[in-house]
N, C-alpha and C positions, 0 to 999 in steps of 0.2 A: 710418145705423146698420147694421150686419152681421146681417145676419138670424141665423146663428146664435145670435149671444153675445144678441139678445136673445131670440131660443127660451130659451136655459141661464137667462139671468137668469129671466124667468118663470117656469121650471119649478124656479128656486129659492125663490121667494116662494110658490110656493103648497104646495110640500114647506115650508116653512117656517110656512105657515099650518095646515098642516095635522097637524102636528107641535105648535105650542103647547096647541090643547087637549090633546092627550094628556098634555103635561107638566104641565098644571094639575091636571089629572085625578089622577095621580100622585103631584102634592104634597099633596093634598088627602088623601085615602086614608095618606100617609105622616103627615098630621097629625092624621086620626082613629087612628089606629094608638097615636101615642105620648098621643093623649091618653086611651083606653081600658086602654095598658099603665099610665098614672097612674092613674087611678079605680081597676084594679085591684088595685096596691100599697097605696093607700089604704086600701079593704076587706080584704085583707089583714092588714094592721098594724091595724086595726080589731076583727079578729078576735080577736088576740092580745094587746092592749091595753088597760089601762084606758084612758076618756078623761078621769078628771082628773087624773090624777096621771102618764100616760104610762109606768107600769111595767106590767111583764106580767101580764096577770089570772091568774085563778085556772088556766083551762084551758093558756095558754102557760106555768105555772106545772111542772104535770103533766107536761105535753107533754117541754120543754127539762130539766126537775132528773130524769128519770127516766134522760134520756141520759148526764147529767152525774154523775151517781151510778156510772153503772155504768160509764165510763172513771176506772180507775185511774189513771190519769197527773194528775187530776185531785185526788185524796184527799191529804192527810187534807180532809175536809171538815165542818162542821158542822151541823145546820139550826138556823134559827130562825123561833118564831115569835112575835111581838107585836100589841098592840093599844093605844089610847089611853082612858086610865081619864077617866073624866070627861066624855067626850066628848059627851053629853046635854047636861048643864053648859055646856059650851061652847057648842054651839048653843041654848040659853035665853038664856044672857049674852049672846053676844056676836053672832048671828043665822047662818044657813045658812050665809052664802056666810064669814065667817071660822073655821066648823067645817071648810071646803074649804082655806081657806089654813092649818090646824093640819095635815090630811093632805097638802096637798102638800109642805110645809114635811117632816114625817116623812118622807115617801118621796123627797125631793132627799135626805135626812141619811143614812136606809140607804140611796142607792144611792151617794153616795161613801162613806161605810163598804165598802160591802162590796168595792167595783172591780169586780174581773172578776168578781165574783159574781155571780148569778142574786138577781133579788130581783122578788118580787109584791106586789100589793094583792090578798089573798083577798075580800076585800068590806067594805062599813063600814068602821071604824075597826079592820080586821085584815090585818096585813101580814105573808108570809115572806119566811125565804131558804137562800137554798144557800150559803154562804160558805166561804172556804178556811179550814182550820186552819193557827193560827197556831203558833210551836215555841213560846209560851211555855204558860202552864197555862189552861184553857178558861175558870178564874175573871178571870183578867186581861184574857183576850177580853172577855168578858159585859162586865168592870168599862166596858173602854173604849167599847164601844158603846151603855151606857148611859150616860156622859156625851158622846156626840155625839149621842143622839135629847134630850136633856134640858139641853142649851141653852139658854138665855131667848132668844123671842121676842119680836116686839113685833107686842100684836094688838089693837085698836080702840082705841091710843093708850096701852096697858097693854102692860106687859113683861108676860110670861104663862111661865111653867116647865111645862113640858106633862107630865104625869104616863104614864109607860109601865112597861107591865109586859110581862117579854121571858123566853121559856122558851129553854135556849139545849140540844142535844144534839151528839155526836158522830155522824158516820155511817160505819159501816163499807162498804164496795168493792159487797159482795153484799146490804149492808138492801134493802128497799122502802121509796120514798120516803115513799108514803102513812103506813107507820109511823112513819118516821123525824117526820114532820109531827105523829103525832098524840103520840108522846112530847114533843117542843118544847110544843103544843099545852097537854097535860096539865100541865109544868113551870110555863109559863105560868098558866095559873087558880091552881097551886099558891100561884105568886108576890104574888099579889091578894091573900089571905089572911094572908100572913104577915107580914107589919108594916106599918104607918103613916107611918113616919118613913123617910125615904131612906137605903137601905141594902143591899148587896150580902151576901148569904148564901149560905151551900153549906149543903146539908141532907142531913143524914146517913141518911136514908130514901129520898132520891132514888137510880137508879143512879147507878154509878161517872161521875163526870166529866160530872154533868149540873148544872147552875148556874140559878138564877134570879134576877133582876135585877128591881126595882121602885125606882119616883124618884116620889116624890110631888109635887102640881097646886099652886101658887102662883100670883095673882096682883097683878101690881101690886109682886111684893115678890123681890129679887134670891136667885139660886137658894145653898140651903148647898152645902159639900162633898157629896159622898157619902160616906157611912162605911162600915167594912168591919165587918160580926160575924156571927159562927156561932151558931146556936140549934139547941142540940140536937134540941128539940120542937116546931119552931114553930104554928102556928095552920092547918090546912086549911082551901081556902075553902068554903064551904056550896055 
């Protein structure tokens, strides 16, 4: 054998040897890496998330609508805010974890309702959102997104109509969102108060083009229409 070529080959095996730790090394560290950039996305979205319902909490709530609010290209927009009446009830009848599948069920319904909207779980059984205004009139808004949260479900073998009461507002370019929330907010409670029976109102005491929606709690029994009527006076809640 030629002594050189076997110098070169040796001095390639152990360049060679001496080379793989390094690349282990290297891949190692490239797999700590990506696996610390996931734990941290994770914490992240953790931050900004509920975790049973996967909509933005309260604080990414704040955070995202205060942005969204104040780009124009964005508007007309509305807020809303709702909550699930009965919800006690529910979890009596029907135990914890199908008062979870009444809220996630809710919050799948508003977040295709809304689309590109912004939508939260503020806590318990209370939910907003940011949503685009539509060109028709804000009562037909309300009407239609009160029959998509008021859908019959089927829950511990029972069809169940899950009863929502939903404050619905305009927001103007320059509100603060906090206000805009707590008018929706106020509409809301208003709505609790003013009738029993399912039924879509405009109340003439409320501001201009502000709407409240309520669909009453059925179980076991398929849902009626919703009906449409104005009351001049209606009932405030206590």
């Amino acid at each position: 054998m030629d002594p050189l070529a076997f110098l070169a080959g040796a001095a390639a095996a152990a360049g060679a040897c001496a080379v793989l730790p390094l690349y282990l090394r290297a891949r190692r560290a490239e797999r700590l890496a990506e696996r610390l950039a996931a734990e941290l996305e994770v914490e992240r979205h953790a931050a900004d998330h509920d975790p049973l319902t996967g909509l933005a909490n309260r604080r990414a709530f704040y955070k995202c609508g205060t942005q969204l609010v104040a780009d124009r290209a964005r508007h007309p927009l509305v807020a809303v805010v709702l909550d699930v009446d009965g919800f006690k009830q529910i979890n009596d009848m029907f135990g914890h974890s199908a008062g979870d599948e009444v809220l996630v069920t809710t919050a799948r319904r508003l977040s295709d309702y809304a689309g590109s909207g912004l939508v939260a779980r503020l806590g318990g059984d209370e939910f907003a959102g940011l949503l685009a205004g539509r060109h028709d009139n804000p009562q037909e808004q309300a009407d239609r997104l009160a029959e998509a949260l008021a859908a019959p479900m089927r829950l511990a073998g029972q069809v169940v109509t899950v009863s929502v009461s939903v404050g619905l507002v305009p927001v103007e370019p320059d509100a603060h969102l906090a206000d805009a929330v707590h008018r929706a907010d106020a509409a809301m409670y208003r709505s609790k108060g003013a009738r029993r029976r399912p039924i879509l109102a405009t109340h003439p005491h409320l501001a201009a083009h502000q709407h409240v929606v309520h669909t009453t709690l059925r179980f076991g029994k398929p849902r009626l229409p919703v009906e449409k009527d104005v009351f001049p006076h209606p009932t405030t809640a206590n």
